[in-house]
C-alpha positions as CSV (number, residue, x, y, z in Angstrom):
1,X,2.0,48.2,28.0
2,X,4.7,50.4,25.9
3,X,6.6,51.1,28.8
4,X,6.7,46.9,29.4
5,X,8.3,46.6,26.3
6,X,10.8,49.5,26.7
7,X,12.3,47.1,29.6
8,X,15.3,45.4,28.4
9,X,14.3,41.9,30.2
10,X,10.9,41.4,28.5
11,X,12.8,42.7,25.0
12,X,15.4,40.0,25.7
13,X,12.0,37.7,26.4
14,X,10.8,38.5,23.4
15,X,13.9,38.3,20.9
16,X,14.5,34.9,23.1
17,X,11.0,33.3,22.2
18,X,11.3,34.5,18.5
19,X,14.9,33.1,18.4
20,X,13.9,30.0,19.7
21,X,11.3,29.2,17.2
22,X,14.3,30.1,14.8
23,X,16.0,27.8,16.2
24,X,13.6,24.9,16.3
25,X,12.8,25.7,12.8
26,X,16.0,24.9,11.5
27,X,16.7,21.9,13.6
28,X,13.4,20.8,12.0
29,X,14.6,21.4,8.8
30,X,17.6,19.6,8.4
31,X,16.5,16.9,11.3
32,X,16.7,13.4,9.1
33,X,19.5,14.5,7.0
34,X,22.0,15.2,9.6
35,X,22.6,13.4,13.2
36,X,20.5,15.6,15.8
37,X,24.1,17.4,16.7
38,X,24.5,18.6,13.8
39,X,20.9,19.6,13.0
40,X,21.0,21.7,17.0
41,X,24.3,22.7,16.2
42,X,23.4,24.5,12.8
43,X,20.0,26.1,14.4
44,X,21.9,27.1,17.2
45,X,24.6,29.5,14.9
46,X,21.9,30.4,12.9
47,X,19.6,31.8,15.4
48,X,22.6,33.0,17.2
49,X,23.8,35.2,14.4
50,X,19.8,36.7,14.1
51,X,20.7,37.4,17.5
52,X,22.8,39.3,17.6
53,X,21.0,41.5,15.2
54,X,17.9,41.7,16.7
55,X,19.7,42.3,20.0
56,X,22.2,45.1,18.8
57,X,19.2,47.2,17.0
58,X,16.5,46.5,19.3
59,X,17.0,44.5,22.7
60,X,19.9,46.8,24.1
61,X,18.8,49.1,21.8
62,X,18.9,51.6,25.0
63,X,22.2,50.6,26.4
64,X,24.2,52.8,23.5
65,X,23.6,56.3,23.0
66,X,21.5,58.0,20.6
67,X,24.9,58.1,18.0
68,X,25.3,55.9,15.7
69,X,28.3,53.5,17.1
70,X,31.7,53.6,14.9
71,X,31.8,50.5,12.6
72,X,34.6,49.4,15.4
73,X,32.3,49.3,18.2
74,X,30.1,47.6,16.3
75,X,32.6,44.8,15.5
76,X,34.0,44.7,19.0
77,X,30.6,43.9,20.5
78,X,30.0,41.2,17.4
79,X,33.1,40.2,18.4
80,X,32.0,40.0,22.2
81,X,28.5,38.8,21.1
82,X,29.9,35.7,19.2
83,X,32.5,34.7,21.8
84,X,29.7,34.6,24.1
85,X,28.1,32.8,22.1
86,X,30.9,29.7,22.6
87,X,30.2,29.6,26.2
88,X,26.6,29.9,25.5
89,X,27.0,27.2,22.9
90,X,28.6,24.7,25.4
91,X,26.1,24.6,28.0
92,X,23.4,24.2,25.6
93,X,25.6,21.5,23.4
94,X,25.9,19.7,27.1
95,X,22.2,20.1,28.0
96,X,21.2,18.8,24.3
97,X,23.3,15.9,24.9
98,X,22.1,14.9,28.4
99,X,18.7,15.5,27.5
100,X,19.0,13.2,24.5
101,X,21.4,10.9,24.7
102,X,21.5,10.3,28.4
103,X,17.9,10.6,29.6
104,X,16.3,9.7,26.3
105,X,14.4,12.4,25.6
106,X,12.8,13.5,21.9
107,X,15.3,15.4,20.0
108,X,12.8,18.6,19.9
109,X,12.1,18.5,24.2
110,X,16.0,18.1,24.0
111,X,16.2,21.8,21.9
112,X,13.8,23.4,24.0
113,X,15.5,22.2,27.4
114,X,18.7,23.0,26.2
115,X,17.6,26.6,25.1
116,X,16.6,27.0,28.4
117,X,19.9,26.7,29.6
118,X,21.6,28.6,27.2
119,X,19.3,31.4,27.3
120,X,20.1,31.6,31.0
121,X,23.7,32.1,30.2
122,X,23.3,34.5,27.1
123,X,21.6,36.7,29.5
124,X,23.9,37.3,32.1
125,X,26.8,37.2,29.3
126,X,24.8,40.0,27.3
127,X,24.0,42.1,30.0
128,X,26.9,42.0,31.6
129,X,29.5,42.3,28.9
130,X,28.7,42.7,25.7
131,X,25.4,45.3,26.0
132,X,26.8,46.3,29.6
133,X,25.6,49.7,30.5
134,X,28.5,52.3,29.7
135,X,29.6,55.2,31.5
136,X,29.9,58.3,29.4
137,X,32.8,60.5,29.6
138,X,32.2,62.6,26.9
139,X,28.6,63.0,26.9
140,X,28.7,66.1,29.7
141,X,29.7,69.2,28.4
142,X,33.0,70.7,30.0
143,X,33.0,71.6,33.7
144,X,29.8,69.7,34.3
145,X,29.7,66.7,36.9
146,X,26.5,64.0,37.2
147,X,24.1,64.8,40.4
148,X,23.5,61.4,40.5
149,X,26.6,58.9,39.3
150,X,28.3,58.5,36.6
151,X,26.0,58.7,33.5
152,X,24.8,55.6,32.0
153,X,23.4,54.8,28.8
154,X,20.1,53.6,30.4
155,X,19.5,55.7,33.2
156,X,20.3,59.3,32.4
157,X,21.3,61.5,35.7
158,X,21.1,65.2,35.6
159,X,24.0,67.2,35.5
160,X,24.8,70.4,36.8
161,X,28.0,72.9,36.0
162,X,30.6,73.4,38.4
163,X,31.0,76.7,39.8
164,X,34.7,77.6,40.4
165,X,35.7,77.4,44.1
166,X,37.4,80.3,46.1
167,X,40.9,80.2,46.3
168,X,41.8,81.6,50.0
169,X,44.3,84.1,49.4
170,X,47.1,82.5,51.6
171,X,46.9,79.6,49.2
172,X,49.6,80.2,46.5
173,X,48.0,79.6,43.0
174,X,50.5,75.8,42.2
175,X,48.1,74.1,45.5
176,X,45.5,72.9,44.4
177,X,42.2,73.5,46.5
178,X,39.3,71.3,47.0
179,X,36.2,72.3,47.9
């Protein structure tokens, strides 16, 4: 069960179905004082803001390294979060607005369809670019090389130290040799 929730997909489930009811709560807040758009739209930044949290410290929790990140890199993927968020925002405005206005259906089946959709979208956004897995550069000491790939935030690969290769002696020292 532990290991289940370790999995970055049933996290994003999980910060997804709490987000939601965020969302809906909101919506049911200020539903009757504002038009529905408004009301969705409102719930929508809210529980996107929340989400970002709740994704930075705990859903890709496993995509960044053990270090704390720079208060930079931290911006940069708010930064990357939010504008994702526009292009999440759209298609659920869109699917809020056929659901509702064009098929007729209750304001609160509208919210949940349209989080559907936009949750399909944040996810491939997410993982993809702002909580993509990241090579590390750095994180091998000097001389070492990865057995296995590049090494990735998520998938650790073992590394081994390179052992110098023989220079044949005809070889002046200014060629490089590979071996």
């Amino acid at each position: 069960m532990i290991s289940i929730v370790r999995d970055h997909r049933v996290r994003f489930a999980v910060t997804g179905v709490a987000m939601t009811l965020l969302h809906l709560a909101v919506f049911r807040l200020l539903s009757g004082h504002v038009l529905a758009e408004v009301a969705n739209a409102t719930a929508f930044v809210v529980a996107t803001q929340v989400n970002f949290l709740v994704s930075y410290h705990w859903t890709w929790a496993s995509r960044r390294s053990g270090a704390p990140e720079p208060l930079r890199a931290v911006a940069r993927r708010a930064l990357l979060f939010n504008a994702s968020v526009l292009v999440a925002f759209g298609a659920n405005t869109l699917a809020f607005w056929v659901a509702h206005r064009l098929l007729g259906t209750s304001g609160t089946a509208s919210v949940l369809l349209a989080t559907v959709v936009s949750a399909a979208v944040s996810y491939l956004v997410s993982s993809r670019l702002v909580f993509a897995r990241r090579v590390l550069v750095a994180a091998a000491p000097a001389g070492a090389v990865p057995v296995a790939g590049p090494l990735v935030l998520d998938e650790p690969a073992e590394v081994v130290p390179l052992r110098p290769v023989a220079r044949p002696e005809h070889v002046p020292p200014e060629v490089p040799v590979r071996g």
